[in-house]
C-alpha positions as CSV (number, residue, x, y, z in Angstrom):
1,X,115.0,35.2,118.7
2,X,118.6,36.3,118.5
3,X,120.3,37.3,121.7
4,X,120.9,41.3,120.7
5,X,122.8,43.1,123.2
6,X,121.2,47.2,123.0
7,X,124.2,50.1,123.9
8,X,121.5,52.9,123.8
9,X,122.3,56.4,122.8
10,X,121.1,58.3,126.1
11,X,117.5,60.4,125.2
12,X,119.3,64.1,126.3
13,X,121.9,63.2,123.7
14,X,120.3,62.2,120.3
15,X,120.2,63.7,117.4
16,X,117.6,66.3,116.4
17,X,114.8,65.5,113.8
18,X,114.6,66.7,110.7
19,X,112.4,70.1,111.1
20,X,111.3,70.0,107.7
21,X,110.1,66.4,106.6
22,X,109.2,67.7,102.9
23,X,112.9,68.4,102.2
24,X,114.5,65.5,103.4
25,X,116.2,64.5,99.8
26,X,118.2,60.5,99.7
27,X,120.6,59.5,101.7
28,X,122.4,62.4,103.6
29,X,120.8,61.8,107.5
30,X,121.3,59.0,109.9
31,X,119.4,58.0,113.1
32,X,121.0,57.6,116.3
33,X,121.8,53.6,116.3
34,X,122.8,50.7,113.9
35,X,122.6,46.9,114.5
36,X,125.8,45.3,114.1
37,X,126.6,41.3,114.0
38,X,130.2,39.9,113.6
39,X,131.2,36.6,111.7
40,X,134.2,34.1,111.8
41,X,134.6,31.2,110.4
42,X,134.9,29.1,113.9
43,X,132.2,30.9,115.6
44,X,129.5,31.6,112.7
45,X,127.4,34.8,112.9
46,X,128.2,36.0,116.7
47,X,127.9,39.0,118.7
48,X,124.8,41.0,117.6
49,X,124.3,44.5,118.8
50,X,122.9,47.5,118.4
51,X,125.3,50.7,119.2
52,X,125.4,54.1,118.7
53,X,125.8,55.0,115.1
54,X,129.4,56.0,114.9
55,X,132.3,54.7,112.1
56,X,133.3,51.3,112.0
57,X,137.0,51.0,112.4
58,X,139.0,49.2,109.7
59,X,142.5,47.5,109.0
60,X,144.2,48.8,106.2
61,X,144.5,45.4,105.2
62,X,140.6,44.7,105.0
63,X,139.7,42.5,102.0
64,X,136.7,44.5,101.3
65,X,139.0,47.5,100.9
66,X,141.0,45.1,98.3
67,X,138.7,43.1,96.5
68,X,135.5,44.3,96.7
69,X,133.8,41.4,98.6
70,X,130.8,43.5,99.9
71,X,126.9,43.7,99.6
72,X,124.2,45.5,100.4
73,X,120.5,45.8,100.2
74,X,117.9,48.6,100.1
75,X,114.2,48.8,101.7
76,X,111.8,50.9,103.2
77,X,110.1,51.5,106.6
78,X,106.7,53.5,106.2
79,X,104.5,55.2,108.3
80,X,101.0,54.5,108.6
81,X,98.6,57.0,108.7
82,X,97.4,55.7,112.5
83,X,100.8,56.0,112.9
84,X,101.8,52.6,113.0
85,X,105.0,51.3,110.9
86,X,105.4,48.6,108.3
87,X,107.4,47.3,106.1
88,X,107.1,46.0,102.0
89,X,108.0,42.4,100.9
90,X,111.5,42.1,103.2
91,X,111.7,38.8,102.9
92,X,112.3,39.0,99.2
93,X,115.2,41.7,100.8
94,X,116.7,39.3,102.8
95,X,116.4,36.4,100.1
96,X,117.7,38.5,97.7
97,X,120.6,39.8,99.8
98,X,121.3,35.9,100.6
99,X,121.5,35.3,97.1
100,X,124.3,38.3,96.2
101,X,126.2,36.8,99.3
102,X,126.1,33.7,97.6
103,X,127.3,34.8,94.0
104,X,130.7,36.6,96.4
105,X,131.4,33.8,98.7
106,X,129.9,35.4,101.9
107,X,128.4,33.5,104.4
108,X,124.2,32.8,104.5
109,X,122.7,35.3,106.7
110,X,119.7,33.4,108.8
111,X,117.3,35.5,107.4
112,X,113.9,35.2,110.1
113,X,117.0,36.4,112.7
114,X,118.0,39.3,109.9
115,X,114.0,40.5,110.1
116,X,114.0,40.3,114.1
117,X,117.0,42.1,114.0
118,X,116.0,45.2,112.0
119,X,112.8,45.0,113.9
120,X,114.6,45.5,117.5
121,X,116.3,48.4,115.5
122,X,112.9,50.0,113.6
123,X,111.2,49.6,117.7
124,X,114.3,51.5,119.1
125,X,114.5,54.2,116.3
126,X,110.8,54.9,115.2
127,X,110.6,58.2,115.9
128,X,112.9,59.0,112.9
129,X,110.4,57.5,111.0
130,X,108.8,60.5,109.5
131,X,105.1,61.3,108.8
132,X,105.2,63.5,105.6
133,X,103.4,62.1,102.5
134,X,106.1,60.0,100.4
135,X,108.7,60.1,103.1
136,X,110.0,56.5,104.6
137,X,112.9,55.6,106.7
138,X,115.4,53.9,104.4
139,X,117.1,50.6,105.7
140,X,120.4,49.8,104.6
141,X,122.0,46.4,105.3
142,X,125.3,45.8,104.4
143,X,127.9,42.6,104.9
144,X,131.3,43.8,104.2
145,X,134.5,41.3,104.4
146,X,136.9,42.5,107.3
147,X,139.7,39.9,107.8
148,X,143.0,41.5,107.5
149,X,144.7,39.6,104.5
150,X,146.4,40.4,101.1
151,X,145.7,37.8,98.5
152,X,142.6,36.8,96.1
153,X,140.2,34.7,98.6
154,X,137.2,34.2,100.3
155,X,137.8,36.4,103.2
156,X,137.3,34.4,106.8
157,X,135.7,37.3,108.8
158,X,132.9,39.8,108.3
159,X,130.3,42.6,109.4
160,X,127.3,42.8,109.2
161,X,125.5,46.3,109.6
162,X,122.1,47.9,109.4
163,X,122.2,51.4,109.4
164,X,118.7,53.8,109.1
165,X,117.5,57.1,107.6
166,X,114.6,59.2,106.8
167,X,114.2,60.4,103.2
168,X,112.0,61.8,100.5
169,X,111.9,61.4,97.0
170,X,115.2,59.9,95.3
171,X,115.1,61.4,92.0
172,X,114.9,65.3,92.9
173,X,111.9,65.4,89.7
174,X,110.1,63.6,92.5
175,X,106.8,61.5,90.5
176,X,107.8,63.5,87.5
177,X,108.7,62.3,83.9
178,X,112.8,62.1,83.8
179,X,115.0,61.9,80.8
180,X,117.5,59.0,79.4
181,X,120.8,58.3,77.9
182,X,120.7,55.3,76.2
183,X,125.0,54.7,77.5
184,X,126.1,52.2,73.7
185,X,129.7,52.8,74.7
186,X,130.0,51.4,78.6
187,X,128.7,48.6,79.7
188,X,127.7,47.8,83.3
189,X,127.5,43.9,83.6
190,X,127.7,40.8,81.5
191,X,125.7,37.2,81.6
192,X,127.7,35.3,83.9
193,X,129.2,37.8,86.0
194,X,127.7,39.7,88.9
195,X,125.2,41.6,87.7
196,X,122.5,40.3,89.5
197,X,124.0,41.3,92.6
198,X,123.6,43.9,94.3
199,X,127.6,44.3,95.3
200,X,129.4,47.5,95.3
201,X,131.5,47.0,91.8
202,X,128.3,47.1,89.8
203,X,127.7,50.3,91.2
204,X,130.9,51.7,90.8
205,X,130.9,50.1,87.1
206,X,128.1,52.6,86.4
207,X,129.4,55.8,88.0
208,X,131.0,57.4,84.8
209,X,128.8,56.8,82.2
210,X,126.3,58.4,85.1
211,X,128.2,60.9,85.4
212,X,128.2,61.9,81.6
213,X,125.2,61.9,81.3
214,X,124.2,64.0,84.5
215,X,126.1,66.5,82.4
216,X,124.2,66.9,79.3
217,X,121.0,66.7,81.4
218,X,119.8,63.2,81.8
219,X,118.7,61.7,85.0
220,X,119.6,58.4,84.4
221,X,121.2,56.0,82.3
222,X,119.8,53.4,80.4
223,X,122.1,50.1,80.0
224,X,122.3,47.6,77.0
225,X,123.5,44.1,77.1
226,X,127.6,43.8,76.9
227,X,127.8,41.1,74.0
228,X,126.3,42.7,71.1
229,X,124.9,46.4,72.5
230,X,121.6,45.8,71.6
231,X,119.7,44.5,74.4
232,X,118.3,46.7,77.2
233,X,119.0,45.7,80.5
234,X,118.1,48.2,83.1
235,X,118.3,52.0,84.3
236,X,121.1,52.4,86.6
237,X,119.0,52.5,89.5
238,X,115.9,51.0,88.4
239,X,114.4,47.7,86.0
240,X,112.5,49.1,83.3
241,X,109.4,48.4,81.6
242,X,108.1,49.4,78.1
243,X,104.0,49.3,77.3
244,X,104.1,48.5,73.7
245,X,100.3,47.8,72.1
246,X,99.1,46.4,74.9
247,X,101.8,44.8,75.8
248,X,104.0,45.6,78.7
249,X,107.8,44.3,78.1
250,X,111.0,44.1,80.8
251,X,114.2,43.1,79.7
252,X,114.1,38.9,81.8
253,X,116.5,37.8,84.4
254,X,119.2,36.3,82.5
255,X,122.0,37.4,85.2
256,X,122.9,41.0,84.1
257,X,119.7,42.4,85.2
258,X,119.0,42.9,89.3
259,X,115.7,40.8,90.5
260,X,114.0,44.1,91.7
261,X,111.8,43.7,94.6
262,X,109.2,46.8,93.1
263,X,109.4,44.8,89.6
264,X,108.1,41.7,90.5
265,X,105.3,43.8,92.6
266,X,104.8,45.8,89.4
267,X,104.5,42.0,87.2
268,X,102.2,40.5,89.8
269,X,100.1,43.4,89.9
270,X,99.4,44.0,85.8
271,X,98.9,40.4,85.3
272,X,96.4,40.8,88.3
273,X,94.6,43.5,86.7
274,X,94.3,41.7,83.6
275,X,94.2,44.7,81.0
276,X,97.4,44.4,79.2
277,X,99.6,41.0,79.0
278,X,103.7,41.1,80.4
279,X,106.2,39.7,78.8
280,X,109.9,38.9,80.1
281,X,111.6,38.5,77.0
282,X,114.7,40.7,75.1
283,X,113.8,43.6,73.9
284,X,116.2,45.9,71.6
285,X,116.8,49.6,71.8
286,X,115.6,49.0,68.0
287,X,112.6,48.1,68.9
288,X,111.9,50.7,71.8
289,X,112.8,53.6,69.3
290,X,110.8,52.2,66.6
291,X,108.0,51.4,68.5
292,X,107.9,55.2,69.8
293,X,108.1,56.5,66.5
294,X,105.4,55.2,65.2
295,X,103.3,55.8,68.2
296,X,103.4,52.1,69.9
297,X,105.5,53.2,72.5
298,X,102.6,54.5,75.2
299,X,104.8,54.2,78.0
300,X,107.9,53.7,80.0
301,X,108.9,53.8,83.5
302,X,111.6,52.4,85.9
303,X,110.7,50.4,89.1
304,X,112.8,50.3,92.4
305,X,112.7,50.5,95.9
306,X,114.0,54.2,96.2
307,X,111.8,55.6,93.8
308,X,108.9,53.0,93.3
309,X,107.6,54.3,90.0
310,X,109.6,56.6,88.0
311,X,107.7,57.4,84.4
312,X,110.1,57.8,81.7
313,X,109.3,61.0,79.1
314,X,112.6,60.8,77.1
315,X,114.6,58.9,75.5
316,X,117.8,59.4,73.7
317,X,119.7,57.0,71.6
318,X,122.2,58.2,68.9
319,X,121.8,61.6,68.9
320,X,117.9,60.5,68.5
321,X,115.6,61.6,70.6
322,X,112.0,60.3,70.9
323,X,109.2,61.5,73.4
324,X,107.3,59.1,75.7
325,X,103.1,59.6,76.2
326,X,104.4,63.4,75.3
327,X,106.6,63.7,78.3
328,X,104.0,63.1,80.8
329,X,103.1,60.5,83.3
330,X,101.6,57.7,81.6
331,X,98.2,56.2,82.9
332,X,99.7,52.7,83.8
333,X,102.9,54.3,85.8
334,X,100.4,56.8,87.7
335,X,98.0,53.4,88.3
336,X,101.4,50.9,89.6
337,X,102.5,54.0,91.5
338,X,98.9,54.8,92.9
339,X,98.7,51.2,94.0
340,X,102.2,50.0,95.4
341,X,102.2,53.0,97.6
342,X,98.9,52.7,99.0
343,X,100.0,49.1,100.4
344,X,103.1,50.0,101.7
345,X,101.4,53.5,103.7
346,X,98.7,51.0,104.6
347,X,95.8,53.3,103.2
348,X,95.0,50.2,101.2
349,X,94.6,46.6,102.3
350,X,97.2,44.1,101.4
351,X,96.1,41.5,99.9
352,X,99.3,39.9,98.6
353,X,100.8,38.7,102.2
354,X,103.5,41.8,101.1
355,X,103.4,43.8,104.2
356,X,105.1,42.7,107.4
357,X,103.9,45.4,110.5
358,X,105.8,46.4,113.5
């Protein structure tokens, strides 16, 4: 166990909850602390804390401010129906997060230290964790490259920050069938770069072809490969999968495409089942439009962390639109969903090793 030094926010002067837990929406409320850790090249990963949550100061000159060396993660903390708390597969978190501070040059996180750490946190701040169905307390580690310096490098010194918040369903269609743009003009990523990790550029790659399609209507974007726009890759916030006869497709892990934590649960869990085989292979919009045109296309859905399960009812590609299990939530997407969730509120036992309690 890390040494964490705990600067808590006195009781009388926290923050209210939340009065209404079914409206809590993504990402706009904050709990009263954060962890914090600090790293320099002489001294390694030092000074762990938790504080009150409050803004982290910054020189102007800070290399994440300049080139963009920063990463981040995204998982869950959920509430138990006895009211205990657990979390989903965060291991595979902190692996993963390892793995995008690798591909940027940031120093290896120790992750069994990582888990204590947000545990201390999750023990401190459970109360925040909120009871209403299909709410969780989202966890967001970040490492973000602080040394004051002008110049294209490696920085030397770095944060490392948790911070914490209750939410409800990302997409506001909640478990409801959402529509997509096809985006054949932008790309996000390309084989070899840094798609595969989850670092703020990708995101900010992705923000105005988003953006146009928020416009005309669409929920989400859905990205082809960069070399010959033809591939699909993944939704901007999600991987996707397509069930096609009875086979269920997702574009593979060729370094474009983020190694989701909810779609390797969603891949173990159909091969489990045994009814329909998956393939990781390359699939082409060609194929997906084709194969929903002449009725082959039963399903589609996006898997991720924020929204678990997300069924897909449109697609649009061209001007072309085509309609998905007749814009309703296919049986496969309802089953995954059904399943994933029941594990991670513990009203079903896990039989996986996924769940780590608190």
């Amino acid at each position: 166990m890390m040494d964490i030094r705990v600067n808590a926010v006195p009781s009388e002067e926290r923050k209210p909850k939340p009065s209404d837990e079914n409206s809590l929406g993504f990402g706009n409320i904050f709990t009263d602390h954060m962890f914090l850790m600090d790293y320099r090249q002489d001294l390694g990963w030092h000074n762990a804390r938790i504080e009150p949550y409050s803004p982290i100061v910054l020189d102007p000159a800070a290399m994440c401010l300049h080139y963009g060396q920063m990463i981040f993660e995204g998982l869950k903390c959920y509430r138990r129906a006895d009211g205990g708390l657990q979390l989903f597969r965060p291991r595979d978190n902190f692996r993963r997060f390892n793995g995008s501070g690798y591909r940027v040059c940031i120093p290896h996180l120790d992750e069994d230290q990582a888990l204590d750490a947000l545990t201390e946190l999750l023990h401190l701040e459970q109360d925040w964790v909120p009871r209403a169905p299909g709410t969780s307390l989202y966890i967001r580690p970040t490492i973000i490259a602080t040394e004051p310096h002008l110049g294209v490098r490696p920085a030397l010194e770095y944060i490392y920050f948790v911070i914490l918040g209750p939410v409800g369903a990302y997409y506001k269609e909640g478990f409801n069938p959402v529509k997509i743009l096809v985006e054949d003009k932008f790309v996000r990523s390309v084989r070899g770069g840094v798609g595969e990790a989850k670092t703020a550029g990708n995101y900010a790659a992705s923000l105005f072809a988003a953006e146009q399609a928020h416009q005309k209507g669409f929920t989400q974007v859905l990205w082809l490969d960069a070399i010959e726009r033809k591939y699909v890759e993944e939704v901007g916030t999600m991987n996707i999968f397509f069930m096609i006869d009875d086979e269920v497709v997702t574009s593979p892990l060729a370094g474009s495409v983020l190694s989701g934590i909810t779609r390797a649960t969603v891949i173990d869990l159909v091969r489990e089942w045994g009814d329909f085989r998956v393939s990781e292979r390359p699939i082409s919009i060609d194929e997906v439009m084709a194969a929903a045109k002449d009725g082959r296309l039963t399903e589609a859905f996006g898997s991720g962390t924020a929204a678990v399960i997300s069924p897909v009812g449109q697609i649009v590609y061209k001007d072309e639109t085509v309609q998905v299990a007749d814009g309703r939530t296919g049986p496969l997407a309802q089953k995954l969903f059904d399943e994933i969730t029941a594990i991670q509120y513990g009203t079903k036992p896990d039989t996986h090793g996924w769940v780590e309690t608190l």
